[in-house]
N, C-alpha and C positions, 0 to 999 in steps of 0.2 A: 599959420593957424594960431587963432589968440587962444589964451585962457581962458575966454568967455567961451569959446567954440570949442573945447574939449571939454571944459562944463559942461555943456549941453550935451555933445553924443556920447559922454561916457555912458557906461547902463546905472541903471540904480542902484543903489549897493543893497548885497541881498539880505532877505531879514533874518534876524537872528533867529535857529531852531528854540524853541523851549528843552529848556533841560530835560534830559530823561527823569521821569517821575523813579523813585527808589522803588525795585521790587518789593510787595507783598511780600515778604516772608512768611508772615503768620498764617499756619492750618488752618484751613476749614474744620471744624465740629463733624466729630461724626456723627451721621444719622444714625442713631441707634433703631429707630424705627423702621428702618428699612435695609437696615442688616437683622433684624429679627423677624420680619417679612418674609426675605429671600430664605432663611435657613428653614423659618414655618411652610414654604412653599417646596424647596426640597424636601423636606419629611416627607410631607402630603406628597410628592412624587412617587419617592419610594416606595411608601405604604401599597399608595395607587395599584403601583406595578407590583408588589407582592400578591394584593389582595386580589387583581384580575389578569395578570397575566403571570406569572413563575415566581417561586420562592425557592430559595436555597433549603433542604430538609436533612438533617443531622438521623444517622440511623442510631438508636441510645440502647436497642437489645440483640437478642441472637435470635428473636423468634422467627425471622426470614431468610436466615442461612437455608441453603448455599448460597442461593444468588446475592443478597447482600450480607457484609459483615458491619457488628459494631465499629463504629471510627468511618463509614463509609458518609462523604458529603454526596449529595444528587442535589438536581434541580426536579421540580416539581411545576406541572402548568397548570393552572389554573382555568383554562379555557375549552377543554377538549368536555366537559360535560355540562358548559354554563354554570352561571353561579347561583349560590345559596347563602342563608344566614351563617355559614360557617367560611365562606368565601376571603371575609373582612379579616387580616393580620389579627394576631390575641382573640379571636370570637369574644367579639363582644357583644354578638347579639341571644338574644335568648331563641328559643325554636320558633323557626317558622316555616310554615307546609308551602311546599311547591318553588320550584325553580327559574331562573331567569335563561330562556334560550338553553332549556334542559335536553340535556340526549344522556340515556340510558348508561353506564360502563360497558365494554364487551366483557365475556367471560377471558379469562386468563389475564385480564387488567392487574396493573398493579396499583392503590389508589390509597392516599391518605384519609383517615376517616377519623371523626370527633365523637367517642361516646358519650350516651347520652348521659350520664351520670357524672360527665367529670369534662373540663376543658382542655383538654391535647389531645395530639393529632396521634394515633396507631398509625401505622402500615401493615397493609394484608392484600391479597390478593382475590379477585373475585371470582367465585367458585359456582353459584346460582344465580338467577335473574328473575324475575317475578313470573310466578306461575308454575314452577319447578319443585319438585318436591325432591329436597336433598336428605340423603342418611348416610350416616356413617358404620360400618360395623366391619370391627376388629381393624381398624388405620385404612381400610378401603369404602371410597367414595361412590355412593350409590344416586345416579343422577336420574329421575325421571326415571326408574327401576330399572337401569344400568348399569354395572361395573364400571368406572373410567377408567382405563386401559391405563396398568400399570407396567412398567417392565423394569427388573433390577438391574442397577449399573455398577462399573468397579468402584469398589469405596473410593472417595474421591482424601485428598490431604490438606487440612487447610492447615499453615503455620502460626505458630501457638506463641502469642505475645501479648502486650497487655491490655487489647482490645478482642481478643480472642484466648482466655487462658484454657480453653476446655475442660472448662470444672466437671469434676466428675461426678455430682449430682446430677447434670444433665447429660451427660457422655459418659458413663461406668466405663473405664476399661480402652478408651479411645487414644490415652497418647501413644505415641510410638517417637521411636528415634529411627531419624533418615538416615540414607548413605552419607549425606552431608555432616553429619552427627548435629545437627538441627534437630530441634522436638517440633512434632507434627500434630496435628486431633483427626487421627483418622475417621471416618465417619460413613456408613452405608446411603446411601443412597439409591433413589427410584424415578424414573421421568413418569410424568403422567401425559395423559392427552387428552383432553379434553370436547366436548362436543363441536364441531367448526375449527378441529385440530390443531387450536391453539396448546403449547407441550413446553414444559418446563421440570424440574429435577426438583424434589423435594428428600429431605431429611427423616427418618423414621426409625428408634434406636429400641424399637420393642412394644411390647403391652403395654396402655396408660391408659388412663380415666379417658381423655380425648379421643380414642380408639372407638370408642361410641356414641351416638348421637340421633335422634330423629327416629322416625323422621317426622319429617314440616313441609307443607309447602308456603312456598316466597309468597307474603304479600303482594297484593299490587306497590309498588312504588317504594320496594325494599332487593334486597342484592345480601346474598349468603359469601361472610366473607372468610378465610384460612391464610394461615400464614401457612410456608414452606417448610418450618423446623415442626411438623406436625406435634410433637408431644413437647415444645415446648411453647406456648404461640396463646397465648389472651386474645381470642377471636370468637368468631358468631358461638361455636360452642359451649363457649364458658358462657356462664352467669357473671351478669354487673356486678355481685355480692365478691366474686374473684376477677376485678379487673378485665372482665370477661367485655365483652358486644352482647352477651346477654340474645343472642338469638340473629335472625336476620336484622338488619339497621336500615331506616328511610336513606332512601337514597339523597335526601336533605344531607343528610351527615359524610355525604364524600366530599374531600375538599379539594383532589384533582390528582391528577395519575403522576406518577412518578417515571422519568424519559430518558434522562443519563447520568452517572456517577462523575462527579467533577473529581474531588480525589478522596484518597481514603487516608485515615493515619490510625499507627500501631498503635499508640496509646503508651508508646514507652519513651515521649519528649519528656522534658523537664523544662525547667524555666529557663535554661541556656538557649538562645538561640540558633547554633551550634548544632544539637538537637534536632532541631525542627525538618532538618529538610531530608536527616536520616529517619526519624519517623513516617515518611513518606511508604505507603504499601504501592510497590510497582507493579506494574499490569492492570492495574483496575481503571485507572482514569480513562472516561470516555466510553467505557463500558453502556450497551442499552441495555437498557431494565424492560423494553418489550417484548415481550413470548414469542418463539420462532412457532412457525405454522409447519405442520406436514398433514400429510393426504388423509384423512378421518372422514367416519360418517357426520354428516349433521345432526 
């Protein structure tokens, strides 16, 4: 074989790759615009789902002891009575009549409400419903010229810390010291029951102005509301001039029922984080906040 003839069938010699181009190192710019977008987009989520489906609700008084204490977190839905102008996170809207996909509260509800005199949310429980003529006389509830079955229960003991101090302006006479040597706010108690035997325990420490009332009957499109801690409780009895509901409230101003206690705390954290998890009140998380039912007339 010549030279000329390995010439020819060698193969071609193959072409050289092109250098690798040097990586880009340099960042891309961030889009500010659309990381201002996505976080305006979560907001608007969140709100969303506050304003129409559940909000987390902070309890800030005693006026519904027993069943809730100050320091107690719950969730609240938003759905179970349709919405209103009080529906939207912060009410920011001014009054307006009539409901989206409205249904009524039942009696023994427990339901967030916005008076009309001021922008935040009370909790109180619903005691009337339109058409019902409610009175009070001497701390006993006169429904439709009914008694509602009262029956007294053993004083119950709630533990006395700093979301519960049982001051004694409101509790004369109530602390005691346990077998634990723990201090307690002892406290009488009463179950009610109600029409359609909805029955829950309320609070009642003697004669007070609140011991009487009415009577009224319910507007159409109004609901008579009471807290639990009866002589202590800014509810339909009081006058707006005393932080009061100022009477029965449109059912416009319920902002939705309240359904279970997430957790509660004592009120005796401090800034240590340390702290925090011993402020934890045991037994109440998960707790329903809805009325058990027994056998009653309608």
């Amino acid at each position: 074989m010549t030279a000329s003839d390995m010439t020819e069938n060698s193969p071609p010699p193959a072409e050289e790759s092109p250098a690798p181009q040097e990586a880009d190192t340099a960042s891309s710019p961030v889009n500010w615009w659309h990381e201002a977008r996505s976080i305006a987009l979560l907001i608007l989520a969140v709100l969303a789902f506050h304003s129409f489906v559940a909000k987390p609700f902070y309890i800030p008084s005693e006026s519904m002891m027993p069943v809730l204490l100050k320091g107690d977190r719950l969730v609240v839905s938003k759905f179970p009575y349709g919405w209103s102008y009080v529906s939207p996170s912060f009410h920011p809207l001014p009054f307006l009549k009539g409901r989206i996909f409205g249904h009524m509260p039942a009696r023994g509800d427990i339901v967030i409400v916005s008076p009309q005199n001021r922008r935040e949310d009370y909790i109180k429980r619903v005691i009337g419903l339109p058409g019902d003529i409610v009175e009070v006389r001497g701390g006993q509830i006169i429904l439709n010229g009914q008694p509602v079955p009262q029956k007294a229960l053993k004083p119950i003991r709630v533990p006395i810390d700093g979301n519960a101090p049982c001051p004694p302006m409101q509790f004369p006479g109530a602390r005691r010291t346990g077998a634990d040597g723990a201090s307690y706010c002892e406290l009488p108690v009463k179950q009610e029951v109600l029409p359609g035997g909805k029955t829950y325990v309320t609070i009642d420490m003697g004669p007070s102005a609140l011991d009487w009332y009415g009577p009224v009957r319910i507007p159409r499109g109004h609901v008579f509301l009471m807290g639990d801690n009866r002589d202590n409780s800014a509810d339909s009895r009081a006058p707006l001039e005393e932080n009061g509901l100022g009477g029965p409230v449109p059912w416009e101003a319920i902002g939705g029922r309240a359904e279970f206690i997430t957790f509660s705390l004592d009120g005796d954290s401090t800034w240590n984080p340390l702290t925090w998890l011993h402020a934890l009140r045991s037994g109440r998380a998960g707790n329903s906040l809805r009325p058990r039912s027994v056998d009653a007339p309608k």
